[in-house]
C-alpha positions as CSV (number, residue, x, y, z in Angstrom):
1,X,0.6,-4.6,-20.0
2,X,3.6,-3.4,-21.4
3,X,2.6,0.4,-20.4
4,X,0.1,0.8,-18.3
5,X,1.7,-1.8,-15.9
6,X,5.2,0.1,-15.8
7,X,3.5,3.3,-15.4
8,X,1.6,1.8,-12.0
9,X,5.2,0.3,-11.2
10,X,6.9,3.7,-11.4
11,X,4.1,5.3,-9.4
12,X,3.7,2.6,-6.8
13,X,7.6,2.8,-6.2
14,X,7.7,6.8,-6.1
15,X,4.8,6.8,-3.7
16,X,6.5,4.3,-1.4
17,X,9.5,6.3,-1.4
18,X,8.3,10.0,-1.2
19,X,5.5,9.1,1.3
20,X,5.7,5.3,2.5
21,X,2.6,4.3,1.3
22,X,0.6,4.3,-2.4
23,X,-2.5,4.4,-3.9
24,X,-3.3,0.9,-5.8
25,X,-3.5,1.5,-9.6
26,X,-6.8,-0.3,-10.3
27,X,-8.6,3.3,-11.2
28,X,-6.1,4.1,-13.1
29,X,-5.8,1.0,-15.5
30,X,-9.3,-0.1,-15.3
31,X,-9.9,3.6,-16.8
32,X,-7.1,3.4,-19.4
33,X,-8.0,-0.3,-19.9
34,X,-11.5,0.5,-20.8
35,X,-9.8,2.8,-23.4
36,X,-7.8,-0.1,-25.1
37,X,-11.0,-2.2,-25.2
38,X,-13.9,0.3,-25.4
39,X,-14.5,-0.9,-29.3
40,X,-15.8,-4.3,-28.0
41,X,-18.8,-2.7,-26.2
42,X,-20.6,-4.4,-22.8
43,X,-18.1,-7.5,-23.1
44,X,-15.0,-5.2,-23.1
45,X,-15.0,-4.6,-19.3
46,X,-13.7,-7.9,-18.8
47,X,-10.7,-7.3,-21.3
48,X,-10.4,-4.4,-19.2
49,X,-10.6,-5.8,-16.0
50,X,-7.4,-8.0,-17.5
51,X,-5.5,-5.1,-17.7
52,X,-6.1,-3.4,-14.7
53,X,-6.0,-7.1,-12.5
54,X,-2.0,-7.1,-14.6
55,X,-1.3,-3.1,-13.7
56,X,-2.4,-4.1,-10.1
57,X,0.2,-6.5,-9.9
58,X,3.1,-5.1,-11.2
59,X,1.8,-2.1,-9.0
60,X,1.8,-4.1,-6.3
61,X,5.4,-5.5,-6.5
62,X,7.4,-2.4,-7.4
63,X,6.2,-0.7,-4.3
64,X,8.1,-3.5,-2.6
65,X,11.5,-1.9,-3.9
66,X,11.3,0.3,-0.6
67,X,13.0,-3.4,0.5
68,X,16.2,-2.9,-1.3
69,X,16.3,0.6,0.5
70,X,15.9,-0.8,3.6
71,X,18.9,-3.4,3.2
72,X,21.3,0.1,2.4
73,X,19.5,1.7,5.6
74,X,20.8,-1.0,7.7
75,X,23.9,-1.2,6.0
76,X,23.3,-5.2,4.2
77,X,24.9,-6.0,1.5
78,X,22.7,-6.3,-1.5
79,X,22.8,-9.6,-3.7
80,X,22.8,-9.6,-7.4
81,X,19.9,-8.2,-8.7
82,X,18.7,-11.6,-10.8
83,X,18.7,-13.2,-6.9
84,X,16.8,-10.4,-5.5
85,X,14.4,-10.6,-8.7
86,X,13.7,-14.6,-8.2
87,X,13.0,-14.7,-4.4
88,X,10.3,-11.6,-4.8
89,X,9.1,-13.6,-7.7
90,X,8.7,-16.5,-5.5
91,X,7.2,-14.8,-3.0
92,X,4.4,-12.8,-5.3
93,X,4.0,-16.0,-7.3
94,X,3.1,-17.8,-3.8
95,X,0.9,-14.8,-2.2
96,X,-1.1,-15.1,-5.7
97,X,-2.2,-18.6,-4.8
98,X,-3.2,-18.2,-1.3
99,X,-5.2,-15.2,-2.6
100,X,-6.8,-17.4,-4.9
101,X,-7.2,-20.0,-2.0
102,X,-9.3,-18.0,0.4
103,X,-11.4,-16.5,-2.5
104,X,-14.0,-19.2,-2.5
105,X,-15.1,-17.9,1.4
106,X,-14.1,-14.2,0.9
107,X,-15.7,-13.4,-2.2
108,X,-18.2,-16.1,-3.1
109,X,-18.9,-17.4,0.2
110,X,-19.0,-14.2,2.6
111,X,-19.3,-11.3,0.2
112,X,-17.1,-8.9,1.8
113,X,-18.0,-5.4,-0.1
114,X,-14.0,-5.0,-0.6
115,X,-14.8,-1.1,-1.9
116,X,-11.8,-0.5,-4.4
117,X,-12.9,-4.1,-6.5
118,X,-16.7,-2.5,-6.2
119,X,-15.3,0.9,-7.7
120,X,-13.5,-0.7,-10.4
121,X,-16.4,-2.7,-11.3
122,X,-18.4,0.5,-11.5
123,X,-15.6,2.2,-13.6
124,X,-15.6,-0.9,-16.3
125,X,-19.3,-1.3,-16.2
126,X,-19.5,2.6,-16.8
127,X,-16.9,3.3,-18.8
128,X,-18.8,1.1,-21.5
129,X,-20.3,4.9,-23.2
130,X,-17.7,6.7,-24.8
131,X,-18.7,9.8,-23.8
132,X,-17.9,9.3,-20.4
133,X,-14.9,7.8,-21.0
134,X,-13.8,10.7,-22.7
135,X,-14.5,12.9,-19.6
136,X,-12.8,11.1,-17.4
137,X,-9.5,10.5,-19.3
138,X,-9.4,14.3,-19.6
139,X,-9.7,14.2,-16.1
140,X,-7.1,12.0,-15.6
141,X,-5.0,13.3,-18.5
142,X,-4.8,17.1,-16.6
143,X,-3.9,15.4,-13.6
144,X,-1.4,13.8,-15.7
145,X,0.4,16.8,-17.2
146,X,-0.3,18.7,-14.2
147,X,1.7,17.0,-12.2
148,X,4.3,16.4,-14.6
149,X,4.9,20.0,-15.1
150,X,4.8,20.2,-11.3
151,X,7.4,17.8,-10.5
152,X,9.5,18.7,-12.9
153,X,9.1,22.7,-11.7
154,X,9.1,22.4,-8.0
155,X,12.6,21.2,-7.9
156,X,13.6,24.6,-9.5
157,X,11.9,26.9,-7.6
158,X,13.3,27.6,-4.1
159,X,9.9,29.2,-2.8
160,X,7.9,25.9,-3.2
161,X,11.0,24.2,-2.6
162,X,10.9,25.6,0.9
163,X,7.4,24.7,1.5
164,X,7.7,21.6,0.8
165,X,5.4,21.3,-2.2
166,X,4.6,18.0,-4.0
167,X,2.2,17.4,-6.4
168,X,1.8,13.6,-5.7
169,X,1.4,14.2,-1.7
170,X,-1.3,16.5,-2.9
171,X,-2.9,14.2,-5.3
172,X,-3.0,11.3,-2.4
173,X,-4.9,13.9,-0.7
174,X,-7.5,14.3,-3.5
175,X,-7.9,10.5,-3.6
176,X,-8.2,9.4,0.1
177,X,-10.4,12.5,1.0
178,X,-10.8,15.0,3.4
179,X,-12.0,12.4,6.3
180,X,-8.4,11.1,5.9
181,X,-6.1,13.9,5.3
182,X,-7.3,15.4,7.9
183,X,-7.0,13.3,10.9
184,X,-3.1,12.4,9.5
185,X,-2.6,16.1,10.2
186,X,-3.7,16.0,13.2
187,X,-1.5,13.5,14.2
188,X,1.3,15.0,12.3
189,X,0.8,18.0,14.9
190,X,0.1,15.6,18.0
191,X,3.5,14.6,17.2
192,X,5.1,17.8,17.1
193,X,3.3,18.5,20.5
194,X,4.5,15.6,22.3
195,X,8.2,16.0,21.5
196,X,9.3,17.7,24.3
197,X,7.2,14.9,26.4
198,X,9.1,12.4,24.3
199,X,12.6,14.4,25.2
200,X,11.2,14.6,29.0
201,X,10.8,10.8,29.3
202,X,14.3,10.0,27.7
203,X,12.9,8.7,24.6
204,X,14.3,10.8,22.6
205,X,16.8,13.7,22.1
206,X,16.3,17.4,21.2
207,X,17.5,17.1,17.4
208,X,15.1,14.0,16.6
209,X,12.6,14.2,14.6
210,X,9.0,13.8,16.2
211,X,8.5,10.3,14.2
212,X,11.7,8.8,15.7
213,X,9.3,7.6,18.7
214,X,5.7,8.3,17.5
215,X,5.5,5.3,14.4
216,X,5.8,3.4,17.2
217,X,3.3,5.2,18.8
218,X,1.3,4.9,15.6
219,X,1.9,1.3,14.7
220,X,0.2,0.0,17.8
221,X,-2.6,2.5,17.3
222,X,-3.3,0.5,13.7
223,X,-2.8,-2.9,15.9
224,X,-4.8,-1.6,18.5
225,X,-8.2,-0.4,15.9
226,X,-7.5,-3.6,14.1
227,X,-8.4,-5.7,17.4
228,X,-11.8,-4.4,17.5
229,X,-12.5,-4.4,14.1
230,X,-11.3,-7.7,13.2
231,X,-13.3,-9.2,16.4
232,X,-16.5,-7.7,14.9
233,X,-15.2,-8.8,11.6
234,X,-14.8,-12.5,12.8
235,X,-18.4,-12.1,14.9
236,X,-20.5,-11.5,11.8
237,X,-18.2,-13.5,9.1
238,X,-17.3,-16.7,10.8
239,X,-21.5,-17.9,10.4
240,X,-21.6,-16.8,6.9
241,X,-18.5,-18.9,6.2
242,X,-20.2,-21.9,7.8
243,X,-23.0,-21.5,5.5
244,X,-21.7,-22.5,2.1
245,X,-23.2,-21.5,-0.9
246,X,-25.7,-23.9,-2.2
247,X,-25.2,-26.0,-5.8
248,X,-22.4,-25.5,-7.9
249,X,-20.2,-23.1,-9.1
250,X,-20.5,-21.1,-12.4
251,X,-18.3,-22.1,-15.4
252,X,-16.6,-18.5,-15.0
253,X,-16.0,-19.1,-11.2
254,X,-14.3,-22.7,-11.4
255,X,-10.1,-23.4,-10.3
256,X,-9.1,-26.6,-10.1
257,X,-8.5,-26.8,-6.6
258,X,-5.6,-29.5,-6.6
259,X,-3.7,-27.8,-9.3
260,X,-3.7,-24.7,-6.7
261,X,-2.8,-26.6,-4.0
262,X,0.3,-27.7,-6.1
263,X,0.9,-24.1,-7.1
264,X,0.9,-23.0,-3.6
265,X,3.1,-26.0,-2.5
266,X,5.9,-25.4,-5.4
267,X,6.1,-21.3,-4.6
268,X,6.3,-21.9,-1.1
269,X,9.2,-24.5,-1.4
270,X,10.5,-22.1,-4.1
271,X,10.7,-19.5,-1.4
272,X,13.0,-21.4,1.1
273,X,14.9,-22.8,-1.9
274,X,15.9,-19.1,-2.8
275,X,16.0,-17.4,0.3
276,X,18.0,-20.5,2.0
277,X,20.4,-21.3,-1.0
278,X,21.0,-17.9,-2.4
279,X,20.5,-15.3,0.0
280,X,21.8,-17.8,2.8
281,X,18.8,-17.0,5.4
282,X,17.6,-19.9,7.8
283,X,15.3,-22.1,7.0
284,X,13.4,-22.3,10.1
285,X,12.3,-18.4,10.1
286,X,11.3,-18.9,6.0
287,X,9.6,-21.3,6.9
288,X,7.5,-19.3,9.9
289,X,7.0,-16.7,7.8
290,X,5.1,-19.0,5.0
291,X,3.0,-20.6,7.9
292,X,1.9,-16.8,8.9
293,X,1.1,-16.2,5.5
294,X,-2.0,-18.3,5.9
295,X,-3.4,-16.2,9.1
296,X,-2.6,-12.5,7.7
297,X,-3.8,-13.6,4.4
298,X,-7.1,-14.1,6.0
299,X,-6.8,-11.7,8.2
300,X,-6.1,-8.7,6.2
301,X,-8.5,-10.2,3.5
302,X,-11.3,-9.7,5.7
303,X,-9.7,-6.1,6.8
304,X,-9.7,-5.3,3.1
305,X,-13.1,-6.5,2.1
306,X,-14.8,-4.7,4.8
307,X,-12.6,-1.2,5.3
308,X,-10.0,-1.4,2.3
309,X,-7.3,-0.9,4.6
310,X,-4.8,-3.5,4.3
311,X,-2.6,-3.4,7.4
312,X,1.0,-4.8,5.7
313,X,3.0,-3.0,8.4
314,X,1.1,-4.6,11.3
315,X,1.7,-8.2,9.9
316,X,5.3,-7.0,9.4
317,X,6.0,-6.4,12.9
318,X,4.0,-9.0,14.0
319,X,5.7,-11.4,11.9
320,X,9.0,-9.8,13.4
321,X,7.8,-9.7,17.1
322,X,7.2,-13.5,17.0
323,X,10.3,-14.0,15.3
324,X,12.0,-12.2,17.6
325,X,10.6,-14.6,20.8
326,X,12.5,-17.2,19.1
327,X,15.6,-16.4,19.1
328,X,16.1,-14.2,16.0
329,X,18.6,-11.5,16.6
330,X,19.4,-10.5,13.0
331,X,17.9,-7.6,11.3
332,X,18.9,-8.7,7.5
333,X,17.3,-12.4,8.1
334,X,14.2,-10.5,9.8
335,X,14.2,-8.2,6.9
336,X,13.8,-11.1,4.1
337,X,11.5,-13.3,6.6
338,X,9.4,-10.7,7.7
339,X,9.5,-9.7,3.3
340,X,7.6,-12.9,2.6
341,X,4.7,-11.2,4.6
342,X,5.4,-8.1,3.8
343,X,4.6,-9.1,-0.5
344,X,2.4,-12.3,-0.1
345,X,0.0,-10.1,2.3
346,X,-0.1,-7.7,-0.8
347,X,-0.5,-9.6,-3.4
348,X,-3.0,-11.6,-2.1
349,X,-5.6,-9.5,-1.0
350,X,-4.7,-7.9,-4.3
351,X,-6.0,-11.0,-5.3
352,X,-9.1,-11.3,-3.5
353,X,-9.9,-7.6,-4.4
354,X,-9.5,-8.2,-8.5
355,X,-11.2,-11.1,-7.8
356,X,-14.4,-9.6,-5.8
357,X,-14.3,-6.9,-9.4
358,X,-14.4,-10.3,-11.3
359,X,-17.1,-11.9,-9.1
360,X,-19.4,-8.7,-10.0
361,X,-18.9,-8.5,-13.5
362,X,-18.5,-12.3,-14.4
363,X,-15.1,-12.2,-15.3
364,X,-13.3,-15.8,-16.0
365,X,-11.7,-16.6,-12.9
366,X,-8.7,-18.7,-14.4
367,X,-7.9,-15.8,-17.3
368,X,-7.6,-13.4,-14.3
369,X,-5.6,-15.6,-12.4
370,X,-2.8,-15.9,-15.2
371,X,-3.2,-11.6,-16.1
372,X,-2.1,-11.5,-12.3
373,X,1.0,-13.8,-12.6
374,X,1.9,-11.7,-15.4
375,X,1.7,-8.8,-13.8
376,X,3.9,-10.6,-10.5
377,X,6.2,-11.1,-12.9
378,X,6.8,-8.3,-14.8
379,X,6.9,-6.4,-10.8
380,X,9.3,-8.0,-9.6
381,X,11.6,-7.7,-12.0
382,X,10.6,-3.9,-12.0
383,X,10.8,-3.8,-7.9
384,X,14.5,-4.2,-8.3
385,X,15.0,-2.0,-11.4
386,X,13.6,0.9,-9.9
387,X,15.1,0.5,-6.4
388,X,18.1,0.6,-8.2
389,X,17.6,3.3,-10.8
390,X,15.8,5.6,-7.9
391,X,18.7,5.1,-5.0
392,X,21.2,6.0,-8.2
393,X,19.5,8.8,-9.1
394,X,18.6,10.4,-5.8
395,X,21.8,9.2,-3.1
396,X,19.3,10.9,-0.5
397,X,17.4,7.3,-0.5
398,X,20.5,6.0,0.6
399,X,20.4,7.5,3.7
400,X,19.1,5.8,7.1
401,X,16.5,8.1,8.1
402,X,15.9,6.5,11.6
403,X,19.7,7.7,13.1
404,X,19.3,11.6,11.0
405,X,18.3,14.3,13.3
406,X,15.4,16.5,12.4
407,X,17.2,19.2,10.5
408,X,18.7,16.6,8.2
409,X,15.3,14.9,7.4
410,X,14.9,14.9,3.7
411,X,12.0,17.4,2.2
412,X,10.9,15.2,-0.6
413,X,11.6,11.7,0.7
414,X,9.6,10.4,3.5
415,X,9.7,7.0,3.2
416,X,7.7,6.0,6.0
417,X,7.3,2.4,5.3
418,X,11.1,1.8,5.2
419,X,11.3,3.8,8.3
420,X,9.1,1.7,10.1
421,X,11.1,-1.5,9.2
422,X,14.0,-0.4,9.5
423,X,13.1,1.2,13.1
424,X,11.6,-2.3,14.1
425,X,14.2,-4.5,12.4
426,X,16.8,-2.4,14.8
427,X,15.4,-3.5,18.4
428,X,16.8,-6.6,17.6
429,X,20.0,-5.6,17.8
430,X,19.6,-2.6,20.1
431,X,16.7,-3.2,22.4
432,X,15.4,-0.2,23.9
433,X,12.7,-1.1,26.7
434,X,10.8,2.0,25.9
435,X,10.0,1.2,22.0
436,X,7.9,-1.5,23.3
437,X,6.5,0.7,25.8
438,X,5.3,3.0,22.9
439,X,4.1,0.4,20.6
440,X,2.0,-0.7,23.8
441,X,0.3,3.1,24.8
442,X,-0.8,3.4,21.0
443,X,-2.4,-0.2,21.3
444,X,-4.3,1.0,24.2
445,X,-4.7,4.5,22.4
446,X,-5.8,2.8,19.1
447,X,-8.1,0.0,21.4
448,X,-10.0,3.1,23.1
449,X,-10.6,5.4,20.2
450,X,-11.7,2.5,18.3
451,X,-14.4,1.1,20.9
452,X,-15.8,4.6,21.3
453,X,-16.3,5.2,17.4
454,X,-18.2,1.9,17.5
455,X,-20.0,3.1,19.9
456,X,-20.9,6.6,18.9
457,X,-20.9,6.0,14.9
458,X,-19.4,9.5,14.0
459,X,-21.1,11.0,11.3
460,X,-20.8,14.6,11.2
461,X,-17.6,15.4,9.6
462,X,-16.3,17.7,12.8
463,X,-16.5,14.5,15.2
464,X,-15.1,11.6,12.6
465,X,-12.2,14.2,11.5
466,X,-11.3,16.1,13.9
467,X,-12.6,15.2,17.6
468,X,-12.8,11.0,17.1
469,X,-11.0,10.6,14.0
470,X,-9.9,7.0,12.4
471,X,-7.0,5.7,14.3
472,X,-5.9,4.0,10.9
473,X,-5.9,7.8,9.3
474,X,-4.3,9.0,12.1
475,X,-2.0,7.0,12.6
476,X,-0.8,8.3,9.3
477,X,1.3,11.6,11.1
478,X,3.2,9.4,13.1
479,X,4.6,8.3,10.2
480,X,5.7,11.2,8.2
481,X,7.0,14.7,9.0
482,X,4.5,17.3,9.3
483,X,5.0,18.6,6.1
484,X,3.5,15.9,4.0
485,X,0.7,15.5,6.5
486,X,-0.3,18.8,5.8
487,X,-0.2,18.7,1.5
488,X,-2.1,15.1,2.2
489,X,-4.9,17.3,4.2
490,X,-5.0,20.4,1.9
491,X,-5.2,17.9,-0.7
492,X,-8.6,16.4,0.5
493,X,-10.1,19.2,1.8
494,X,-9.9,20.5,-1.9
495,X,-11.3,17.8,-3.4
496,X,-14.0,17.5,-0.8
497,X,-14.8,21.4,-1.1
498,X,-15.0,21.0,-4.9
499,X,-17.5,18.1,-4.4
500,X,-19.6,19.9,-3.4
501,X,-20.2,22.0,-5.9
502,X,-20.5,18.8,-8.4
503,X,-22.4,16.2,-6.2
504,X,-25.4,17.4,-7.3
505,X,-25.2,17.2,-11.1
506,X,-22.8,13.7,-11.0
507,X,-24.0,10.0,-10.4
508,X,-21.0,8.3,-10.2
509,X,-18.7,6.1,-7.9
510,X,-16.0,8.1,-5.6
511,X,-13.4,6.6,-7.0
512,X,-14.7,7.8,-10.6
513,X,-15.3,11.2,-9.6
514,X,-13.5,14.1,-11.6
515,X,-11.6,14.9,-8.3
516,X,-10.2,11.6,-7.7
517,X,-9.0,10.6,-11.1
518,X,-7.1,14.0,-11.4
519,X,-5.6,13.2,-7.8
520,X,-4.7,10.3,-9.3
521,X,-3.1,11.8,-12.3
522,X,-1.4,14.1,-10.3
523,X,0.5,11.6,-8.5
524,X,1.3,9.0,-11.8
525,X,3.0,12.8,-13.4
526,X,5.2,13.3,-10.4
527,X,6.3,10.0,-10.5
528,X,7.3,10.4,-14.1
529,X,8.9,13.8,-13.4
530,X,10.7,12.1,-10.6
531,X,11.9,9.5,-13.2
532,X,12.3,11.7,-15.5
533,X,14.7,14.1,-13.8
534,X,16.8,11.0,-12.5
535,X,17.3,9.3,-15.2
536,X,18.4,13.1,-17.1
537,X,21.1,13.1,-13.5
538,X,22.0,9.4,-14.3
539,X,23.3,10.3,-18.3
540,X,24.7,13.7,-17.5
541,X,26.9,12.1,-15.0
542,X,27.7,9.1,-17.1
């Protein structure tokens, strides 16, 4: 807990601000977990599934330091750190127990797949013979030092500098695949295309940057896809959740369900107690925002278990939108309401996911529960340590990105997720009839691909990538400039190529494949050699 947990912090937190989103750091642990615990044979994949359900969390959390940033983007004042530290707490601690809530109908009842908690459960049920332990934590161990002497070179070398090169954009790449790197360069070049469009119809100006108009563009693309799938979703899971399962529950299984209810009740008054006395916000909008929490935890539960796409901007913005049609008119209050959604969401189909691992290997549900409070724990605190440490170290992150023009975009810092909010969170105060207009075309856009992939069932790699791709993976170049599209498609189109020349002699899971976990390496040593090199900036100035 004490490392593998930081280490999942740091790279969540790097990820979110390099790229705007990040790869969840169940592989990772449940692979270094089943290390730790490999001595106890078959009955150490549930100490390891401990470990990773902890590393998760605090994973979880410190991507949410991207929040902190976007208070500096919109010029907020930040509040003391222990402040900042006990309202995420709050939040994670009540997102926890509404995962836990809906986990009886997701996991037990339903049986959504949720892919990632199937993976992990592989990995830790695998993992159990040493020798292929050992081959995959050399795996992950190159990635590792591969992309620690990458981050820490690239900086210093003006060639790479100038193509952009980064080792952890890459390594996303080599985890996602091909059938999603792709398709977020293609919209990463639709983008680029439609700017003088975007220039023609006023919405925006020649020095912009592409993105300025098209995460809009792509945000109602994900909204519009999620319709149709959560319609089917709801078709074929609201009967199942009618038929509950028959006799009682195993001894493993078992949560006392008025104890939760308690839990729930005490974090969520928690929530308005901190946000409303400490950080001053209103209580009627915290309280709105714990009453969505209920819907998108569902919601995105059922998203998660089917796709493993978790769609935390969408309930953003939604939470934001409605918000908005009463009455709110400040960013900074719809930045710590719309937060609530923003974490809870997270963490509790983080939740249902570790718990859908547990439900597959038989793990004690209770034990997993309190490894995962931990782990909120520890991430919040580390949320705010490393939003702190990384805007000190790198001033660049303390720079709004939505008002820079396209020459002054930042190489190495995306931050896509902070640029959505931030873009959002600014119609409140500057409405622009035309934002709405875009969010509206990619609906329709993401409503039409979506019904025709249905339809069709794409297959062939040509016609899912390329001609009818996912509108969830492209969606993906709307929100970052074309350069990081471009490493995230080069990096799975190499890890796809080198498949192929290893499918045959392999039987394992994807997300165990040597590919993946060196992707995955890749990205945990640029985060370190991101720290690293901060940190090193930090003392020399001090």
């Amino acid at each position: 807990m004490l490392v593998l947990g930081p280490l999942a912090g740091v790279t969540a937190a790097y990820m979110n601000f390099s790229l705007g989103f990040f790869v969840g750091g169940q592989v990772l642990a449940g692979l270094l977990g089943s290390v730790v615990t490999v001595g106890y044979g078959a009955s150490g994949k549930h100490g390891a599934n401990y470990i990773q359900t902890a590393a998760a969390s605090v994973a979880s959390m410190s991507g949410m330091a991207v929040l902190v940033q976007a208070m500096a983007w919109l010029g907020l004042p930040q509040p003391p750190a222990w402040q900042l530290v006990l309202y995420l707490t709050c939040v994670g601690m009540f997102g926890v127990g509404v995962g836990m809530l809906y986990t009886p109908v997701l996991v037990d009842n339903l049986r959504l797949v949720y892919p990632s908690g199937l993976a992990v459960a592989n990995i830790l049920r695998a993992l159990t013979d040493p020798a292929l332990l050992r081959r995959s934590v050399r795996a992950l161990g190159g990635g590792v030092a591969t992309g620690l002497v990458a981050g820490l070179a690239i900086p210093r070398i003006a060639a790479l500098g100038a193509i952009e090169a980064s080792a952890s954009t890459f390594g996303a790449g080599m985890v996602i695949g091909a059938r999603i790197g792709v398709p977020a360069l293609i919209g990463g070049l639709l983008s680029v295309a439609l700017k003088p469009w975007f220039v023609a119809l006023g919405w925006l100006v020649p020095s912009d940057p592409p993105r300025k108009a098209m995460f809009l563009v792509a945000l109602g693309t994900i909204m519009g896809a999620a319709i149709v799938d959560l319609a089917l979703i709801f078709m074929r899971a609201l009967p199942g959740a009618r038929r509950a399962a028959a006799g009682e529950q195993a001894a493993w299984q078992q949560v006392h369900v008025g104890r939760l209810l308690a839990w729930i009740a005490f974090w969520g008054a928690g929530i308005v107690a901190a946000g409303h006395g400490l950080l001053g916000q209103p209580v009627l909008f915290l309280v709105l925002a714990i009453v969505l929490v209920f819907l998108f935890a569902l919601v995105n539960g059922i998203s998660v278990g089917i796709s493993d796409s978790n769609p935390i901007s969408s309930a953003f913005v939604v939470a934001v939108v409605v918000m908005a049609g009463l009455g709110l008119r400040d960013p900074g209050v719809g930045l710590m309401a719309g937060a609530v959604l923003l974490v809870s969401t997270s963490v509790a189909c983080d939740m249902q996911q570790d718990r859908s691992t547990g439900w597959r290997l038989g793990t004690p549900r209770v034990l997993q529960f309190r490894y995962q409070v931990l782990g909120i724990l520890v991430g919040a605190i580390l949320a705010v340590a490393f939003a702190r440490l990384f805007m000190a170290a790198y001033p660049v992150l303390l720079q709004d990105q939505t008002v820079m023009t396209a020459d002054q975009q930042p190489a190495e810092w995306g931050s896509a997720m902070t640029y959505k909010f931030v873009g959002v969170l600014r119609s409140l105060t500057d409405d622009k009839p035309w934002q709405r207009t875009a969010i509206y075309a990619g609906i329709a856009v993401g409503l039409a691909i979506e019904l025709l992939r249905k339809w069709i069932k794409p297959r062939h790699f040509l016609l899912d990538a390329v001609l009818l791709p996912s509108p969830y993976a492209l969606s993906f170049g709307g929100f970052f400039n074309l350069a990081p599209s471009a490493w995230l498609a080069a990096g799975g189109v190499t890890a796809d190529l080198l498949a192929l020349r290893t499918r045959k002699s392999e039987d394992l899971p994807e997300d165990m494949s040597a590919n993946s976990l060196f992707g995955g390496g890749l990205i945990a040593g640029d985060a370190l050699a991101a720290l690293a090199l901060g940190v090193a900036g930090l003392l020399a100035v001090l």
